[in-house]
Each structure stands twice: as structure tokens, then as C-alpha cells.
N, C-alpha and C positions, 0 to 999 in steps of 0.2 A: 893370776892373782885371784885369790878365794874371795866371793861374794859371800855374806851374811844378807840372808831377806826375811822380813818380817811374814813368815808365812802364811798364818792362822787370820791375820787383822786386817792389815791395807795392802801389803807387797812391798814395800818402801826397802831399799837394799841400802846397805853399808860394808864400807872397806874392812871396819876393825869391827871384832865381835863385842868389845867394851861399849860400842855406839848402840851397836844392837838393845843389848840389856838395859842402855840408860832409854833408848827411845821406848820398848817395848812398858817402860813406867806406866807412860801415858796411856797404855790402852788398861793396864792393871788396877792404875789408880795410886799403886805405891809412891809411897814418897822417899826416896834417899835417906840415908844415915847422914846426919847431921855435927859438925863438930860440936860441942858445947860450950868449947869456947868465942867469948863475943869481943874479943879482941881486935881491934881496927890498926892495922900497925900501918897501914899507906894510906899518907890524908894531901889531897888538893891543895897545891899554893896557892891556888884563885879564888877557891869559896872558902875553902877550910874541912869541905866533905872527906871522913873517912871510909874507909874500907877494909877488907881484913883480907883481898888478894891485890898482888898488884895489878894483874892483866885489868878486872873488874875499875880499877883508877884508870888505867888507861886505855878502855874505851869510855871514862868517865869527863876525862878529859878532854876529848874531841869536841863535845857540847861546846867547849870555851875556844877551842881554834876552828871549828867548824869542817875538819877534814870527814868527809864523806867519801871511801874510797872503799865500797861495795856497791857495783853495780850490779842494774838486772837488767841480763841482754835481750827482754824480749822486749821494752818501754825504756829503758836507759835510765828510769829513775834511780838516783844515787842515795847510798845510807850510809851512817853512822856507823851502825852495829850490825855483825852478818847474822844476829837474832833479828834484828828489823827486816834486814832482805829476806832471808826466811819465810818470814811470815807473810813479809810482800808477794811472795813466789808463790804463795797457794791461790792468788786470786787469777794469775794463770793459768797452774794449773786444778784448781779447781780442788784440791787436797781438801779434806775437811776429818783431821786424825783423832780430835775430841768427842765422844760420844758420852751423850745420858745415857744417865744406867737407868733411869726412870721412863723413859720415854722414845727411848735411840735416836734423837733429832742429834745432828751432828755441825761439827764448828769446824772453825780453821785457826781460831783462836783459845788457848784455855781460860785466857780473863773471862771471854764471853762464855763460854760452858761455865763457868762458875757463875757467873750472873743468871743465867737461865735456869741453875739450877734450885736458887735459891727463889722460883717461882711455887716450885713442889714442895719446899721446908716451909713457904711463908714466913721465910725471915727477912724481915727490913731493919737491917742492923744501922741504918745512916737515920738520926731524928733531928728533926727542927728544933731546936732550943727555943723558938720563939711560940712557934702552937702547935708544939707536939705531933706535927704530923710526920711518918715514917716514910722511907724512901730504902728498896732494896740496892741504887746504885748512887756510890757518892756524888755521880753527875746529876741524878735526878733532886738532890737534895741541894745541889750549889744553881740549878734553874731553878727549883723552887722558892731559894731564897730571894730572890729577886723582887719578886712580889711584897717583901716586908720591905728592903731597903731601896723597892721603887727604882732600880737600877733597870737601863733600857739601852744593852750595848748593841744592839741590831739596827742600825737605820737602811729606811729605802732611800734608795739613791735617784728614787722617782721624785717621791712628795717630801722626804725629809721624816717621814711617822717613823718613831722607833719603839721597838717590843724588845720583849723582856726575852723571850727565847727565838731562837733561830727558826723554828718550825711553824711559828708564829707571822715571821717576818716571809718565811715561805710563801705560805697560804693566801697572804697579803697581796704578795705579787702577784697573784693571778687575776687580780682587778686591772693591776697594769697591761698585761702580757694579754689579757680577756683569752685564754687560752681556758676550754673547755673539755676537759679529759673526762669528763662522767656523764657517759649517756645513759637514758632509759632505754632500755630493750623492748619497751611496750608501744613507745611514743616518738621515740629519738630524739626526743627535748637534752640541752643535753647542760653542764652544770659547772660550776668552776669548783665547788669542793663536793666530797663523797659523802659531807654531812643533808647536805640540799638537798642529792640523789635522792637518800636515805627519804626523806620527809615527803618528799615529789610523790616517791609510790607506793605510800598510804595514797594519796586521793586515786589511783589507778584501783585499789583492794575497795576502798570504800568504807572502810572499815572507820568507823569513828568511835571506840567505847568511852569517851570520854564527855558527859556530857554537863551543861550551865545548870544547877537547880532553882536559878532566879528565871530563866526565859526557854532552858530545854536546849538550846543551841549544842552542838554535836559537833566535838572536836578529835583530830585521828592524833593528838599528841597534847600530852599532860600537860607541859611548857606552855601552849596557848590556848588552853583553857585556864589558865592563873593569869594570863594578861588580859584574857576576854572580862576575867570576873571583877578586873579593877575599873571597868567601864560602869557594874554595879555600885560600887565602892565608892567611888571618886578618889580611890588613892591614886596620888600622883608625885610618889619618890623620886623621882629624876630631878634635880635643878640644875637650870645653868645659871654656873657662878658670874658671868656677864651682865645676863637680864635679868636672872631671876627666875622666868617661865619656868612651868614645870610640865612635866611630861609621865604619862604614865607607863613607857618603856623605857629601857634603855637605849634600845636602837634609834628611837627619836627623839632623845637628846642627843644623840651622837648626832644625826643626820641635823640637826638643828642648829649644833656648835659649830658646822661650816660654813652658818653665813655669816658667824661672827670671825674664824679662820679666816674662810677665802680657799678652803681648800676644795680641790676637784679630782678626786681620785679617778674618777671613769672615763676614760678618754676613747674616744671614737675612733675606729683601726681607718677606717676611710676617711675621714677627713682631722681628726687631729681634734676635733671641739671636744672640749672637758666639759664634766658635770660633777654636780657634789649627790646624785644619787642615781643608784643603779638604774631605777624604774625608769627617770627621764632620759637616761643612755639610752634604754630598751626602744622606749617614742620615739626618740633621733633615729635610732637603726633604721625602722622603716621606711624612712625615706629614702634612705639609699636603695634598701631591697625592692620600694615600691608594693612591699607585701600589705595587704587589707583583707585581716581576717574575720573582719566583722561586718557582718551581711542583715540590713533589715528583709523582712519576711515580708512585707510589703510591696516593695516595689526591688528589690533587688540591690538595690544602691548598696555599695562597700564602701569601709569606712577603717581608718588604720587602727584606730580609740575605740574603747569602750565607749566613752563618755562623750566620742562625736556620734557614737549610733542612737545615745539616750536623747542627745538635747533634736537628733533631725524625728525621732519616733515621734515629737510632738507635735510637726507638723501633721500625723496621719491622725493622731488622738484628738489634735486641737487643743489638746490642754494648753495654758497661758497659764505659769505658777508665777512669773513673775510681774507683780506689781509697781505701781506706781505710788509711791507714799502720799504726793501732793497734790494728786487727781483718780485715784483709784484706777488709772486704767491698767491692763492687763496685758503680756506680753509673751511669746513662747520662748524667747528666747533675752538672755541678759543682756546682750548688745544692742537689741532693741530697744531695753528697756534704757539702756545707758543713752543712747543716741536719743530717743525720748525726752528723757531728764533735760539732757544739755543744751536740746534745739528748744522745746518749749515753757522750761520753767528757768532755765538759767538766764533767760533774756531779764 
């Protein structure tokens, strides 16, 4: 039996030299001769869809009796249409027959070559009706709309939070999972998303061109020096519709609506204790690790906290900031002062 192979392109062989010619389209670009006539003369009892072959009805069909009888032997997943196994069958073998002619990056799919290509034209043929904004794929434009009609079909099956897109709901879980794929190559610190990464090594570069014209302070990202500058301002846009409070980030109104929630996204991999914020997860860890990387210069003494190294330095300073309102005396530390209060003026 004669082989037909596509010689020049991929090597892809065929029984009939008819298959040849229509496959060899795909690498040419051409498109087939089309009838002109738009006549559907075979239409579905169940929906009423027509069509203008019959075979195209029935594999149209199958959608409504759910027969799936093209398998693929190398995963047994079953299809509809031997176009869908097809197409299935290059993630095995690895086929990828669609080429830019712009760029030669290559697909396995021609939707997706048509999509990528319309990167190079800069045509975003899908528009928001509602604010105008463009979108090169219909799906980019049906996620986008979400955000206008507030729709939130993603829930976590952790905490019950749901988002508007999938990628969103992703990124989420890795609070749950506390699974960290982004390390620093500098430090080995390491991250739950690529955006953190990203921000973590600027302070390694050192690099800060952004700087406060009210106080001089030097920031390595533009985003935080516009929240630094509302500490000048006193604007504080955030409110919670509960209390009222308001806040000058958004991040802490968020962090602040959990104690009106109740919610605890951060959960401890060692013992299971929940938290409504990252930082206080971070302080729990260390006990388990028994890690203390914070060392007075002093006398040597480690300490897990920032803020247990600051309040013992005062022992070595002697400083006493905290006062006593009712007798003026002075104290280095707030527990003092509280045990103070309670033993001698509460009597």
C-alpha cells in the first residue's frame, strides 16, 4: 500500500493522497473552496440546530445521547468526535502542526494559533459594552465581565471565599496548601506567589528610585510609595460597611473585616491553629521551628519577635517609656506598668 508523507513540514503520512493535500492546507495557510450555498437541509429533533451535511448532524447529535466511542489508547479517555481525539492525541505525542508565520512559535491547536496571532495584528475584536474595554479572546471578555455583574462562580471549598475567575481562586489556595514554589536564588526565602518573589528582590538590588517629597523616605516600588504618602494625607478610602472604621489600604480593610467574618484563612501545617493573618501564622511557626533570629548585641540573648528584642533592649538602656498616669512613675516595660496600676491604684 502507497504512503503519502508530508515531506517538506512535519513527516505526518497518509493512506489517500486526497488527506495529504487537505492536511498540507494547514502548513500553507490556504483555505478550501467553499460552497456558497448556506442551505441547512439536516436539522436536530432535540434542539432544532441545522446543518447543511448530514454526517456534521450526526456527530451533532451525540452531544444529546452522550455516545462517546473514540477512544485513545494510550489514557483510555473517551470522545465524541475523532476531531476531539485528534487533537487529544498531540498532547502524547507532542505534534504541534500550527506555525506562526510571524514568529514560528508552534501549537497543537489552530484556535490557539489564531489567538496568538492576533497578538502581532493587535486586534482585540471582543469589547465590553459596558466600559469599553477590549479583549483579543471571547473568554477574556466573558472573565472580564464578572467584575460588572459581580458574579463569583469559583468557591474555596476551604473557607467558602469565592472569585470571579479561576486563576484567582488558584492563587488563593496556596494560603490553604501554604505551599511555596518561589524561591529567591539570593536568600532561599521562599514565597506563595511569583508576584512577592518579584517585590522580595528589589530589597536584595537595593535599588529604591522612588522616593516621599514630604520626608525623603525611599521606596523600590511605586504602589508603596502612594500608600506611604497617604500617612501625609490622612486619606483613608477604605471603610468597613460594619463599623465604619476606615483605613488607609485596602489590605487592611480586608485584614480588619475578619474579625467582623470570623474568618481564618492561615492555617498552621503542624498543628492545625487558624489565623486571620499571614504575619501572625509567621509568629506561630516559630515555635514549632524553635527558630530565634533575632539576637541582642548585648548580651547575646535570642529572641523569635522583633518586638521581644525591642521591649528586653530596655533593660540594657534603662529607658522606662512607660508611665504611670496617677503617680507619674515609670516603667520599662507595659506589664509592669499594668501590674502597677492594678496592685496600687485600683485598691
Amino acid at each position: 500500500m502507497r504512503i503519502y508523507t508530508c515531506e517538506n513540514q512535519c513527516g505526518k503520512s497518509f493512506r489517500l493522497s486526497s488527506h495529504l493535500k487537505k492536511h498540507m492546507s494547514i502548513h500553507t495557510g490556504e483555505k478550501p473552496q467553499t460552497c456558497d450555498s448556506k442551505e441547512k437541509l439536516h436539522s436536530c429533533s432535540l434542539c432544532g440546530k441545522s446543518f447543511s451535511r448530514l454526517h456534521n448532524l450526526k456527530e451533532h447529535q451525540k452531544i444529546h445521547t452522550g455516545v462517546r466511542d473514540y477512544m485513545c489508547f494510550e489514557c483510555e479517555k473517551t470522545f465524541m468526535t475523532a476531531t476531539n481525539l485528534k487533537r487529544h492525541q498531540r498532547i502524547h505525542t507532542g505534534e504541534k502542526p500550527y506555525m506562526c508565520s510571524h514568529c514560528d512559535k508552534r501549537f497543537s491547536q489552530s484556535e490557539r494559533l489564531k489567538s496568538h496571532e492576533m497578538i502581532h495584528a493587535g486586534q482585540k475584536p471582543y469589547t465590553c459594552d459596558q466600559c469599553g474595554n477590549s479583549f483579543r479572546q471571547k473568554t477574556q471578555l466573558q472573565v472580564h465581565m464578572s467584575i460588572h455583574n459581580g458574579e463569583k462562580p469559583y468557591p474555596c471549598d476551604q473557607c467558602k471565599k469565592s472569585f470571579a475567575q479561576s486563576s484567582k481562586l488558584k492563587r488563593h489556595m496556596n494560603i490553604h496548601t501554604g505551599e511555596k514554589r518561589h524561591e529567591c536564588n539570593q536568600c532561599g526565602k521562599t514565597f506563595l506567589w511569583n508576584s512577592c518573589l518579584r517585590s522580595h528582590l528589589k530589597a536584595h538590588s537595593k535599588e529604591k528610585p522612588h522616593s516621599c517629597s514630604v520626608c525623603g523616605k525611599h521606596f523600590s516600588q511605586l504602589q508603596n510609595l502612594k500608600v506611604h504618602q497617604k500617612i501625609h494625607t490622612g486619606v483613608r478610602e477604605y471603610m468597613c460597611f460594619e463599623c465604619e472604621k476606615t483605613f488607609i489600604t485596602f489590605t487592611e480593610l480586608k485584614q480588619h473585616q475578619r474579625i467582623h467574618t470570623g474568618e481564618k484563612p492561615y492555617k498552621c501545617s503542624r498543628c492545625d491553629e487558624r489565623f486571620n493573618q499571614s504575619e501572625t501564622l509567621k509568629r506561630h511557626e516559630k515555635i514549632h521551628t524553635g527558630e530565634k533570629p533575632y539576637t541582642c548585641d548585648q548580651c547575646g540573648k535570642r529572641f523569635r519577635h522583633k518586638d521581644q528584642l525591642r521591649l528586653h533592649l530596655s533593660v540594657h538602656s534603662g529607658e522606662k517609656t512607660y508611665h504611670c498616669s496617677a503617680c507619674g512613675k515609670s516603667f520599662t516595660r507595659l506589664t509592669y506598668l499594668n501590674k502597677h496600676t492594678k496592685n496600687i491604684h485600683s485598691k
